[in-house]
C-alpha positions in Angstrom: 22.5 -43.9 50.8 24.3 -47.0 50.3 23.9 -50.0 52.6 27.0 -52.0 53.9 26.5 -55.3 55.8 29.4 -56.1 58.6 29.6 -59.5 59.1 31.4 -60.6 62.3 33.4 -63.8 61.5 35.8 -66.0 63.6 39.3 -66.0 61.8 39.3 -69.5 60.7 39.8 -71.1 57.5 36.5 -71.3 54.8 34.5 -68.4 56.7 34.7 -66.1 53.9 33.8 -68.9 51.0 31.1 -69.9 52.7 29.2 -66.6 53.3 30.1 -65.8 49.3 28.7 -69.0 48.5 25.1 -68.3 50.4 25.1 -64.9 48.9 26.1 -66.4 45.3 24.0 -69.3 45.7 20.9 -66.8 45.9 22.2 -64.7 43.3 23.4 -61.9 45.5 26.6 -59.9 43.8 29.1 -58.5 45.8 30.0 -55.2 44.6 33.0 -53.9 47.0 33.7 -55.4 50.1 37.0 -55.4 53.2 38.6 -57.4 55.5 39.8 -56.4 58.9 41.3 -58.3 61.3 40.5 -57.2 64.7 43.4 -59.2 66.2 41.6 -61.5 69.0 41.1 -64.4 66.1 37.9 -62.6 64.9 37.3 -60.4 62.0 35.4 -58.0 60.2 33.8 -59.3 56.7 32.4 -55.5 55.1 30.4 -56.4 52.4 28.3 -54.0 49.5 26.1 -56.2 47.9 23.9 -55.3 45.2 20.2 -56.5 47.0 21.5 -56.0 50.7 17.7 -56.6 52.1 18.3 -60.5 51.1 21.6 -60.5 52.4 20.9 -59.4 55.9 18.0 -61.7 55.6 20.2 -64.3 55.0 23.5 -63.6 56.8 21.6 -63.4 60.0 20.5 -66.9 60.3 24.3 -68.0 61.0 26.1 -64.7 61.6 26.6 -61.9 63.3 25.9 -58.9 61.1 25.0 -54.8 61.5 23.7 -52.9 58.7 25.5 -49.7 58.0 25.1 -46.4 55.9 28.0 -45.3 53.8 28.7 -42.7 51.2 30.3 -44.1 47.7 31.8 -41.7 45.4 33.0 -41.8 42.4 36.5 -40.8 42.2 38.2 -39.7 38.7 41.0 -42.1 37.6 43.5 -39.4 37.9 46.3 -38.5 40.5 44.8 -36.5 43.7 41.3 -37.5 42.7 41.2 -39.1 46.4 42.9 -36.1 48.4 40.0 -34.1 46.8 37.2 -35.8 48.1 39.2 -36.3 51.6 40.2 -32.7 51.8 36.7 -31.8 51.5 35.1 -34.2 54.5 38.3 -32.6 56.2 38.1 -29.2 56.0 34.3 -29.5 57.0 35.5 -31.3 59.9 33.6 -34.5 58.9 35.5 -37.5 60.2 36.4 -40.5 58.1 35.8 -43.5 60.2 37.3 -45.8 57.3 37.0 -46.8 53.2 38.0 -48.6 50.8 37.3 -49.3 47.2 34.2 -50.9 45.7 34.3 -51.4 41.9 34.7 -48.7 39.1 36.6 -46.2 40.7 33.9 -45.9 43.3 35.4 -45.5 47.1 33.0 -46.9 50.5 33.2 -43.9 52.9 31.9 -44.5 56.4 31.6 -41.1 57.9 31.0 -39.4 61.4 28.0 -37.2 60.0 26.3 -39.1 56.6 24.1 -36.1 56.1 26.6 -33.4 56.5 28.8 -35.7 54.4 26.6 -36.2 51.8 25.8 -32.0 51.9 29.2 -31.1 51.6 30.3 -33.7 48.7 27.6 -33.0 46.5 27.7 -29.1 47.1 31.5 -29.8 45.9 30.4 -31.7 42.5 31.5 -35.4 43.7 29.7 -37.7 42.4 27.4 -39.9 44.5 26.4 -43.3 44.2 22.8 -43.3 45.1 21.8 -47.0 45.9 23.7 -50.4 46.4 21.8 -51.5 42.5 24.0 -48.4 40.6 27.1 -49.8 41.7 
């Protein structure tokens, strides 16, 4: 299972450079990450970092963070490589809360049901992404 941190920021100019300096600044990559404006001047910061135990521990001190579980897959470079792997959560009547891309043709997936999810993708031959570290 991978971890994703979302970290609750105020829409104001320097809030992203500064958490990407802490993590940087203790050698923390960011492998995928998404930003969502939630339209009442605050945002959503959805980071995958590669040692997501010292982020939290970090992020916490000044932010407001929760620690997710997401699915990553890795998705062919090829035309309906994505509809496959949405089809499949679909027609098993998993629900796809959101996603977005992380690095090397590898998609975040925040599910409804991670077990099922997981169940269903692998007994399908997608690809998983075990841990935050093989991304």
């Amino acid at each position: 299972m991978i971890k994703e941190i979302s970290i609750f920021v105020e829409n104001q100019k320097g809030k992203l450079s500064t958490i990407s300096k802490i993590l940087g600044d203790n050698n923390i990559s960011i492998k995928g990450f998404s930003v969502d404006d939630t339209g009442e001047g605050y945002g959503i910061f959805r980071i995958v970092p590669d040692y997501w135990e010292k982020a939290e521990e970090l992020l916490k001190k000044d932010f407001t963070i929760s620690v997710n579980n997401i699915i990553a897959v890795k998705v062919e470079d090829k035309a309906g490589s994505l509809y496959k792997v949405l089809k499949i959560l679909s027609d098993n009547k998993i629900n796809l809360e959101y996603t977005y891309l992380l690095a090397n043709s590898i998609i975040a997936l925040k599910v409804d049901n991670e077990i099922n999810g997981i169940k269903v993708l692998k007994n399908n031959n997608i690809e998983l992404i075990e841990n935050n570290l093989m991304i």
